[in-house]
C-alpha positions as CSV (number, residue, x, y, z in Angstrom):
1,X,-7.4,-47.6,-96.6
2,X,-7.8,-48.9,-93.3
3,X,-7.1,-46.5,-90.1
4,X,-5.7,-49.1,-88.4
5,X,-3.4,-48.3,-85.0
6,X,0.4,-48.3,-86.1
7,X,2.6,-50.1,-83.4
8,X,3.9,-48.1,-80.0
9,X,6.9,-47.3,-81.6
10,X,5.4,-46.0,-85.3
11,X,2.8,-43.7,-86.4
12,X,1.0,-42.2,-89.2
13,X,2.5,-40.2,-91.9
14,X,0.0,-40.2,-94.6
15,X,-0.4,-44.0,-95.4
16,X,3.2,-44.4,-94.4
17,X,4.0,-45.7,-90.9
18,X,7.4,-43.5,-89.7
19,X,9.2,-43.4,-86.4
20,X,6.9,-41.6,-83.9
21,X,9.8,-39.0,-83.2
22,X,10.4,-38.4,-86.8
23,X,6.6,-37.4,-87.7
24,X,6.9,-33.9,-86.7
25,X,9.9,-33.5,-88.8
26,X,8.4,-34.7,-92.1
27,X,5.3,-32.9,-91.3
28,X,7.4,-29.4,-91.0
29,X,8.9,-30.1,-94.0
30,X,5.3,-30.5,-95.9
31,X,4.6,-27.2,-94.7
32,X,7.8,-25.2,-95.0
33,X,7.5,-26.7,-98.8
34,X,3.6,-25.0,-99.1
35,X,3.9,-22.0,-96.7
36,X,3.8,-19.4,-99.4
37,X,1.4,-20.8,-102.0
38,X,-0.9,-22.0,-98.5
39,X,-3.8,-19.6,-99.1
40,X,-3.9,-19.6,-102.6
41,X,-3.7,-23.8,-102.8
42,X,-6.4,-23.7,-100.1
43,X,-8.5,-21.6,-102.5
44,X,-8.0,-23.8,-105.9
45,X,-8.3,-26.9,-103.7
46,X,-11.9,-25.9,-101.9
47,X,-13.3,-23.8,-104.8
48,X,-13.0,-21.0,-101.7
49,X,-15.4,-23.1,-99.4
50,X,-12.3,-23.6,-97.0
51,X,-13.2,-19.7,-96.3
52,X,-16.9,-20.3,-95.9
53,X,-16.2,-22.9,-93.2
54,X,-13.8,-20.9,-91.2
55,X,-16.1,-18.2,-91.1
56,X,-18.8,-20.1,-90.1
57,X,-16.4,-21.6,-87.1
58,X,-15.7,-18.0,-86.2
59,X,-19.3,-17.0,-86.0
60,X,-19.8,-20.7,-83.5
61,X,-16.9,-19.7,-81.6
62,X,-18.7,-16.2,-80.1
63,X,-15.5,-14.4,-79.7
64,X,-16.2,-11.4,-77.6
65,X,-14.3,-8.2,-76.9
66,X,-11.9,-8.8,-74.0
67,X,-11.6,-12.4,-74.6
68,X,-8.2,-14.5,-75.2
69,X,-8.2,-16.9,-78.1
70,X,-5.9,-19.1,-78.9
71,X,-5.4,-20.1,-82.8
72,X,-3.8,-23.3,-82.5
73,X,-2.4,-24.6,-86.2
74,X,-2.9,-20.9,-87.2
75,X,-0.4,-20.9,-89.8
76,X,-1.1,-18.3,-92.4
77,X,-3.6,-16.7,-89.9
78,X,-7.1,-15.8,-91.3
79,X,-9.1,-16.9,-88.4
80,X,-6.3,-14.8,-86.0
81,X,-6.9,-11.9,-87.9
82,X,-10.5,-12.3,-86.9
83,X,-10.9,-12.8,-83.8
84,X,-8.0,-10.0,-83.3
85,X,-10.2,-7.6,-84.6
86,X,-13.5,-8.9,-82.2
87,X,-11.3,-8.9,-78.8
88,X,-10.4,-5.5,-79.3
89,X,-7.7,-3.5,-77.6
90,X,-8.7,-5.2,-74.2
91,X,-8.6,-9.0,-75.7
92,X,-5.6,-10.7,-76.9
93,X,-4.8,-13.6,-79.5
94,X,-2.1,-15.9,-79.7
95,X,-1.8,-17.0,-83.5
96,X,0.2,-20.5,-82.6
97,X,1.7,-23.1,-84.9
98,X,4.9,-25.7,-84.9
99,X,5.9,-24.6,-88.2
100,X,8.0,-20.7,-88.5
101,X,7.1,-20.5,-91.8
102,X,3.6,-20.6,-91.8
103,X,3.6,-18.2,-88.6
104,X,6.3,-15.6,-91.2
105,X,3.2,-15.6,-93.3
106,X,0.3,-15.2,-90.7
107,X,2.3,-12.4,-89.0
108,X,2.9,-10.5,-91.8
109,X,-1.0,-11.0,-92.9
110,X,-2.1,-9.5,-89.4
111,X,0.7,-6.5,-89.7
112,X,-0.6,-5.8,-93.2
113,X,-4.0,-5.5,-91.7
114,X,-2.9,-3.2,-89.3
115,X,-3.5,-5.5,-86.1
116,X,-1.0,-4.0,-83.3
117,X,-0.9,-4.5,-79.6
118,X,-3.4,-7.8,-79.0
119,X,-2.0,-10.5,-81.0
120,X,1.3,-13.2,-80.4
121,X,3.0,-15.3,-82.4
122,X,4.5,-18.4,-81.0
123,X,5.8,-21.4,-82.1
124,X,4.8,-24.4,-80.1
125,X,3.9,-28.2,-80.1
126,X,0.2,-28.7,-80.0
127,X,0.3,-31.8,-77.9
128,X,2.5,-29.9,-74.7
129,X,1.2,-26.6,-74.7
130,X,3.5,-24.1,-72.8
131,X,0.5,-22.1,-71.2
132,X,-0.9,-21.7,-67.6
133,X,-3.9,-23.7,-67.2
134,X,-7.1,-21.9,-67.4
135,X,-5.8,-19.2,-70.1
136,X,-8.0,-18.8,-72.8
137,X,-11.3,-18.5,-73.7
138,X,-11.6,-19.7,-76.7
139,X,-9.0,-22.4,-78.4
140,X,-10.2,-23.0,-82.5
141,X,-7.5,-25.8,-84.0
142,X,-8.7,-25.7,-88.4
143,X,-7.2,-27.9,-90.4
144,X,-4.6,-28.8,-88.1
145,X,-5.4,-31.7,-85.6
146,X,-4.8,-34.5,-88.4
147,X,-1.0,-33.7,-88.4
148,X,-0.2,-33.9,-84.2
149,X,1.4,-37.3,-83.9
150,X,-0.4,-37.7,-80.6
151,X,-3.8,-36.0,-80.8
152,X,-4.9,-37.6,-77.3
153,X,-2.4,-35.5,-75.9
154,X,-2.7,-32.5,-77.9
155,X,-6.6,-32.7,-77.1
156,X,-5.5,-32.8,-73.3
157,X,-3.3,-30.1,-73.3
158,X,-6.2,-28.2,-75.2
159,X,-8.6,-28.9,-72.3
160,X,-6.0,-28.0,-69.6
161,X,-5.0,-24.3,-71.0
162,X,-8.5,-23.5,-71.7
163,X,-10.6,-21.5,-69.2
164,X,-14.1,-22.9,-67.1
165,X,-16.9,-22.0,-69.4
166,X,-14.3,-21.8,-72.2
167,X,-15.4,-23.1,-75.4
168,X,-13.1,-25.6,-77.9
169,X,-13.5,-25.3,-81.9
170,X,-12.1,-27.8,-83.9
171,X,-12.4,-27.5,-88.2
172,X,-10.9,-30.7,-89.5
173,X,-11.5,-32.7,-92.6
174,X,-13.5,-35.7,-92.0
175,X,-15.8,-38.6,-93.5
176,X,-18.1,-37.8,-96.0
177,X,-21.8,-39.2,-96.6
178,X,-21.2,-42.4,-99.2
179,X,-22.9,-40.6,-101.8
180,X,-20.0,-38.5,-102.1
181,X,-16.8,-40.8,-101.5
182,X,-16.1,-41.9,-105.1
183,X,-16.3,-38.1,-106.4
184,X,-14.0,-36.9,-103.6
185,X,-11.5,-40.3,-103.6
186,X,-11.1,-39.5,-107.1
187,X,-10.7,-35.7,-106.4
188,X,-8.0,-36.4,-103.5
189,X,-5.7,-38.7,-105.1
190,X,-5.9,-37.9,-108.6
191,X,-7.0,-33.8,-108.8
192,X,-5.1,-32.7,-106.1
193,X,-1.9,-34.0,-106.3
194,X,-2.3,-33.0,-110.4
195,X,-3.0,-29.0,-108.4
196,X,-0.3,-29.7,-105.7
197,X,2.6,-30.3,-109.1
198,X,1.2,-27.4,-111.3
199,X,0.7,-24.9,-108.5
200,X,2.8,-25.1,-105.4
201,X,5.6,-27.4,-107.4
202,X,5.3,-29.9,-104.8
203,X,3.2,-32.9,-105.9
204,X,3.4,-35.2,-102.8
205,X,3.0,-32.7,-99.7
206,X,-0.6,-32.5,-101.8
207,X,-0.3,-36.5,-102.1
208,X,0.4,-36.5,-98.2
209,X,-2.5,-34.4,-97.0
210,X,-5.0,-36.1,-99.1
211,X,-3.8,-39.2,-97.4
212,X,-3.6,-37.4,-94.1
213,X,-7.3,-36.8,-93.9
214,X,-8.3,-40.3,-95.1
215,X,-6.0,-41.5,-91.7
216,X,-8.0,-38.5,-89.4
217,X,-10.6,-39.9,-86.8
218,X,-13.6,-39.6,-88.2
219,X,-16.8,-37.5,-86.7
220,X,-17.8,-39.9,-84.0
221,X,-14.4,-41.2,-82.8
222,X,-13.3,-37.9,-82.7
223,X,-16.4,-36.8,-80.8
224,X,-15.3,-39.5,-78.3
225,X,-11.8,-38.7,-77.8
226,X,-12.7,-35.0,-76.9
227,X,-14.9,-36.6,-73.9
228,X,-12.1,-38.7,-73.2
229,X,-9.9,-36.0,-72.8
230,X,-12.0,-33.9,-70.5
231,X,-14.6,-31.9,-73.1
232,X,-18.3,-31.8,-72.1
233,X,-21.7,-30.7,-74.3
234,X,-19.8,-32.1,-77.2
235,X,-21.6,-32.0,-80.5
236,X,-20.2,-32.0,-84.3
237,X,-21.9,-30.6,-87.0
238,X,-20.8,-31.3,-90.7
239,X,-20.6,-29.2,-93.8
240,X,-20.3,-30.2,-97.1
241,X,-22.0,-33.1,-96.8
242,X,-19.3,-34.6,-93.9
243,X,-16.1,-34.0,-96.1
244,X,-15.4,-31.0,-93.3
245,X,-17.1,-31.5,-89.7
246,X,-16.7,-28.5,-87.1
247,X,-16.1,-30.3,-83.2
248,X,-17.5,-28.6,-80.3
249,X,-16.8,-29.2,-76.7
250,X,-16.8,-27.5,-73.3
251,X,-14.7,-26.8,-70.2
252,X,-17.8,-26.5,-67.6
């Protein structure tokens, strides 16, 4: 499927084109459909790799104590829950997502770990941020970037709330190594979907986000578009053989 630019008016929803105001809508829907079956999907979907790569981003991302992280696309909040615990009492982390259901379950996953006192929750719109500039330390986005309508913006807005010297981590599905593309075509549009319908009851929110990631920028446009916005010492690295590439980029 070709990642062709929809028109000014129309962008991508999966390989749909829809209304550019009416994205965020269907893509809170997908999610307040998946919200409580997220982790456990994420863990019959990735064979548990998805938790190998987001520890792997956490260890790049050198969280130290005192810091302030921002989790954008947090949702069900693992990778909060860890960097709560490595800021420590004098840190602070804002576990941030468009969707309230996926924050419900990532608040009640840090309470349940006993995290008090250094974490946030707060519902907000990647692409217009509602932070000072120069805020955070740290920004990680996992898994989250190839559902903002306008990721140019959202990749801006990034860049503006982060702090000089801060660091920007971005987890995303991407394109994998052509050995590997017939294996994981057939995987995304016929496994999945098949997991999506038994599992979570919801066979095209999994039919959406395998098409979502086919419609994602892949390694080296993305690469490009974090310069563009502002990043500097960009470099990706992929795991898995490219099917997941970790972004990394600077505020100097």
């Amino acid at each position: 499927m070709s990642k062709s630019e929809p028109s000014v008016e129309s962008t991508h929803f999966g390989y749909k084109s829809v209304p550019v105001a009416e994205k965020a809508d269907h893509v809170k829907d997908v999610f307040d459909s998946v919200a409580r079956r997220y982790d456990i999907m994420n863990d019959l979907m990735s064979a548990g790799l998805h938790r190998l790569w987001k520890r792997h981003t956490v260890d790049q991302a050198g969280v130290r104590p005192g810091h302030h992280v921002l989790d954008l696309a947090g949702g069900t909040g693992d990778l909060a829950l860890r960097f709560a615990r490595q800021v420590g009492p004098q840190g602070h982390v804002v576990l941030a997502d468009i969707n309230a259901a996926m924050l419900e379950q990532g608040r009640q996953r840090l309470i349940n770990a006993g995290i008090a006192g250094n974490f946030t929750i707060a519902q907000v719109d990647a692409e217009n941020l509602p932070f000072a500039g120069n805020s955070f330390d740290r920004i990680t986005i996992a898994f989250g970037l190839r559902n903002v309508t306008d990721k140019d913006a959202a990749l801006r807005s990034m860049y503006r709330v982060l702090k000089p010297g801060g660091k920007a981590l971005i987890l995303e599905f991407s394109e994998p190594v052509s050995a590997l593309k017939p294996a994981y075509d057939l995987y995304s549009f016929k496994v999945l979907p098949l997991i999506g319908k038994l599992v979570a009851r919801d066979e095209d929110s999994y039919q959406y986000l395998a098409e979502s990631i086919r419609m994602h920028p892949d390694q080296e446009a993305l690469l490009s578009m974090m310069q563009d916005a502002g990043f500097e010492r960009c470099r990706y690295e992929n795991l898995a053989g490219g099917i997941v590439a970790l972004h990394i980029g600077y505020r100097i």
